[in-house]
C-alpha positions in Angstrom: 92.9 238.0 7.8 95.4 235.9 6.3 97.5 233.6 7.6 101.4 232.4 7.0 101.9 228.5 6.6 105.6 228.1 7.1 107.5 226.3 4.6 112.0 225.6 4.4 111.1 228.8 2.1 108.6 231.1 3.5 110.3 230.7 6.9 113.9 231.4 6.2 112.0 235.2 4.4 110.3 235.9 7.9 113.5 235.3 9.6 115.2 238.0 7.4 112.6 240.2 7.8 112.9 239.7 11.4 116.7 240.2 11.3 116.3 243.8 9.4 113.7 244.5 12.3 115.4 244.0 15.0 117.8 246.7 13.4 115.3 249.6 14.1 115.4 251.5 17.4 116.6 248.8 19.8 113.5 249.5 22.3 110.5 249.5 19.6 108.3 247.2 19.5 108.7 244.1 16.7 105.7 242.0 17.4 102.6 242.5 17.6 99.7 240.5 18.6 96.5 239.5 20.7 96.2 237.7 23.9 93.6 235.6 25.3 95.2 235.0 29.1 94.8 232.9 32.3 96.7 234.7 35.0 97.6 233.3 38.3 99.8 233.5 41.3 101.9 231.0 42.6 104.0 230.4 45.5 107.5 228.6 45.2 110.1 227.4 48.1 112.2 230.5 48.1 115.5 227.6 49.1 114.3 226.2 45.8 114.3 229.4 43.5 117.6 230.8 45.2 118.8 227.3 43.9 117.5 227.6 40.4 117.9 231.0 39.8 120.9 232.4 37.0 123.9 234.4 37.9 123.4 238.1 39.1 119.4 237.1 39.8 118.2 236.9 43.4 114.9 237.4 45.5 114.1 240.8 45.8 114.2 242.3 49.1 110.8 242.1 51.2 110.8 245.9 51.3 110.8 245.7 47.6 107.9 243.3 47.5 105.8 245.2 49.3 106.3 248.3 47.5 106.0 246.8 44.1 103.5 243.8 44.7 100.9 244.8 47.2 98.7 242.7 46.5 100.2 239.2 47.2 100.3 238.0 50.5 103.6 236.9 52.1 103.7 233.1 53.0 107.0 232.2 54.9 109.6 230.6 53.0 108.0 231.3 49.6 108.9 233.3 46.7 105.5 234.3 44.2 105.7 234.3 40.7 103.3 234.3 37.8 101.9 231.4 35.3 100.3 232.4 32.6 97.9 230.3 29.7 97.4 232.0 27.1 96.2 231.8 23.3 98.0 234.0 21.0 95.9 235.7 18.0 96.8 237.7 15.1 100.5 237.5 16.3 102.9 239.0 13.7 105.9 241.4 13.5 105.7 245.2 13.0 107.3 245.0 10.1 106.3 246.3 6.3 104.4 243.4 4.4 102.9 242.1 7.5 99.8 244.5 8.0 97.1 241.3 6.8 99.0 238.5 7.6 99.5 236.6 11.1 100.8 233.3 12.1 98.7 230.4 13.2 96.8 230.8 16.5 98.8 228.9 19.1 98.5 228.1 23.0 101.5 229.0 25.5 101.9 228.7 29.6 104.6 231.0 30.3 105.8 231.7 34.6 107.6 234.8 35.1 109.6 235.6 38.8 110.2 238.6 40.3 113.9 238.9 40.5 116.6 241.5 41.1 119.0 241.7 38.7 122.5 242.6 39.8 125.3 244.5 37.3 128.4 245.8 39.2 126.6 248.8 41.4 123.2 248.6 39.3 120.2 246.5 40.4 117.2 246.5 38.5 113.9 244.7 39.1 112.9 242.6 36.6 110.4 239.8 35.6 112.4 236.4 34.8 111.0 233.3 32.3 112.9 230.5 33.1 110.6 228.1 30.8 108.0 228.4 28.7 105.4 225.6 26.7 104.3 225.9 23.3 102.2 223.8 21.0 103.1 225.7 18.1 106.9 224.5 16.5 107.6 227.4 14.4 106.9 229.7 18.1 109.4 227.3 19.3 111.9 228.1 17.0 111.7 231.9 16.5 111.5 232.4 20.6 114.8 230.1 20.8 116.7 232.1 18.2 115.5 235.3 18.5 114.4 236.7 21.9 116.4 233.7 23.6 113.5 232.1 25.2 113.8 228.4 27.0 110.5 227.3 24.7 109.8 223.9 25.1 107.3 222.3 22.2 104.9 220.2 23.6 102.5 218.7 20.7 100.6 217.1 23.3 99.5 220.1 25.5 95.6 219.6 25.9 93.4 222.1 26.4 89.7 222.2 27.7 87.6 225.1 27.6 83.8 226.0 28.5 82.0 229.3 28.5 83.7 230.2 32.1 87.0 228.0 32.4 89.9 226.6 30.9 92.0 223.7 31.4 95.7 222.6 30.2 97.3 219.6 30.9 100.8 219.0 29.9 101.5 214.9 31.0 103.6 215.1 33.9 104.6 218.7 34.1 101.3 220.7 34.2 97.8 220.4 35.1 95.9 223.8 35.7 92.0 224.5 35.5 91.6 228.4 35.6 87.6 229.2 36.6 85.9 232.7 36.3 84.3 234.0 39.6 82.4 236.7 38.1 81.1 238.5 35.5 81.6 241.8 36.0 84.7 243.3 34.3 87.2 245.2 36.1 89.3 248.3 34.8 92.6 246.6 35.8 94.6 243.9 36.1 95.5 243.6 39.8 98.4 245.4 40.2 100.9 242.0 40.8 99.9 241.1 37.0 100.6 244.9 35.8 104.1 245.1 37.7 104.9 241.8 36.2 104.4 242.7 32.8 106.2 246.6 33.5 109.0 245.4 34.7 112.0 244.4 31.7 111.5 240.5 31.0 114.5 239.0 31.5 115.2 235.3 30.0 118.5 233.2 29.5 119.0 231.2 26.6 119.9 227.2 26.4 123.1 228.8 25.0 123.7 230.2 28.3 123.4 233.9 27.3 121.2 236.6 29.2 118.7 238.6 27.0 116.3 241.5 28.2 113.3 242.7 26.6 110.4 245.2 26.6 106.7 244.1 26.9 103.6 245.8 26.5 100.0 245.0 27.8 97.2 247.6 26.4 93.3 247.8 25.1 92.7 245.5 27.5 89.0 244.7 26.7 88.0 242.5 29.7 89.7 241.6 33.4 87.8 238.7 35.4 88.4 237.5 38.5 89.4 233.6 38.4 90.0 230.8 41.0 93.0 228.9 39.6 93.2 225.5 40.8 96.8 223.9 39.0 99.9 221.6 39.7 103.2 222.3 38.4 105.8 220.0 38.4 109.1 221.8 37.7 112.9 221.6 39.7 111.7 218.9 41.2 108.9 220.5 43.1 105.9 220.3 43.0 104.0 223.1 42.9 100.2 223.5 43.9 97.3 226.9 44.4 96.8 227.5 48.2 94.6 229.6 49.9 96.4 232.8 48.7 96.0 232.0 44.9 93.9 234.3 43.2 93.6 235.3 39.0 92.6 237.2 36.3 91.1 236.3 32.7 92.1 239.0 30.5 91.7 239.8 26.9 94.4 242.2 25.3 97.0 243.3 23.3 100.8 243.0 23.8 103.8 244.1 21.9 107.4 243.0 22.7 110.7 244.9 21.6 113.6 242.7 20.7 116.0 240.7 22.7 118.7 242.6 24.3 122.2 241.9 26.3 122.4 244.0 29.4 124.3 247.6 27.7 122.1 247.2 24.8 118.9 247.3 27.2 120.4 249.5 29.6 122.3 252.2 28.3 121.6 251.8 24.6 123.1 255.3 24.3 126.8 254.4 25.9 
């Protein structure tokens, strides 16, 4: 398999072959890749998240919680949302000249919110990435521009990993320790982790624009249960695992379509 080093040159090419890309059918996928992933739920102080949160997003209803994530238990005054560590593999876009080439294996934490995005009388439930970490530059860069992503680069991101755990620590924003408790594989991802990833990602750019986007999680090879044990330090909380934090270790593939303003997602026929 061979990989792209990025150079001035070689980088400003992907970039135009991204650009003619993202020209195709606005809802196909552009990048493709592998995903070695840490899943976990967390619990943040819904004052907090209503405080944080972009125009036209807002805490879905309870009914709508319950319908759509069955799975997670309701702790009062607390909103759940997903973190996610994973390593990407093979990652490249769907694009002609790409089929044996693939950029550098990286590691990213993403956390994704359930939200319910407002638009004059439409609502839509969607999954919202206020910040993600990357110790991979060139990620940095292409997630900024192109799919509007809040990727920070953090060269410093450590991570530990044994035969049935893995750690990152981030100084001062992140400590999380993700261990396996068992060994048999499940069919599924529990169904809070599905929904998360069904539902349109929805992201806001450090230029202030909103951007939606289609991803999908297949040929999932292995689901574990995990015991997550992390700190989070973000919006001045900090956030810990309680006794409702459970996981999944899951080895897959994703695709994600491009980047998308609201009519362009929505109603790309209008």
């Amino acid at each position: 398999m061979g990989v792209i080093r990025q150079c001035p040159d070689s980088a400003g090419v992907e970039m135009q072959k991204l650009i003619s890309l993202m020209r195709q059918n606005p809802h196909d996928p552009i990048l493709i890749g592998n995903y070695s992933a840490n899943m976990g739920v967390g619990y943040f102080p819904r004052e907090e998240v209503e405080k944080f949160l972009p125009r036209a997003m807002s805490i879905p209803s309870d009914e709508v919680m319950d319908e759509k994530y069955p799975t997670v238990k309701k702790m009062d005054g607390m909103h759940p949302f997903m973190l996610q560590l994973a390593t990407g593999d093979n990652v490249r876009p769907l694009a002609e000249g790409y089929e044996s080439a693939s950029y550098p294996s990286y590691e990213e934490f993403m956390f994704y919110f359930p939200v319910m995005y407002t638009h004059k009388e439409e609502q839509h439930l969607c999954s919202y990435v206020p910040v993600l970490y990357l110790d991979y530059l060139f990620g940095v860069i292409i997630g900024d521009l192109y799919w509007g992503f809040r990727k920070e680069y953090h060269p410093g991101m450590i991570i530990e990993e044994t035969d049935t755990s893995r750690r990152c620590t981030i100084k001062d924003i992140i400590h999380a320790d993700f261990r396996r408790t068992s060994t048999n594989s499940r069919q599924e991802l529990d169904p809070f982790f599905t929904q998360t990833f069904e539902n349109p990602t929805v992201t806001v750019s450090f230029l202030n624009q909103t951007y939606f986007y289609t991803t999908k999680v297949f040929s999932l090879t292995k689901v574990l249960d995990t015991s997550p044990v992390y700190e989070w330090n973000y919006k001045g909380s900090a956030i810990k695992n309680n006794q409702n934090t459970f996981g999944n270790y899951s080895e897959f593939t994703f695709t994600i379509s491009k980047s998308m303003r609201y009519k362009a997602y929505f109603h790309p026929t209008d």
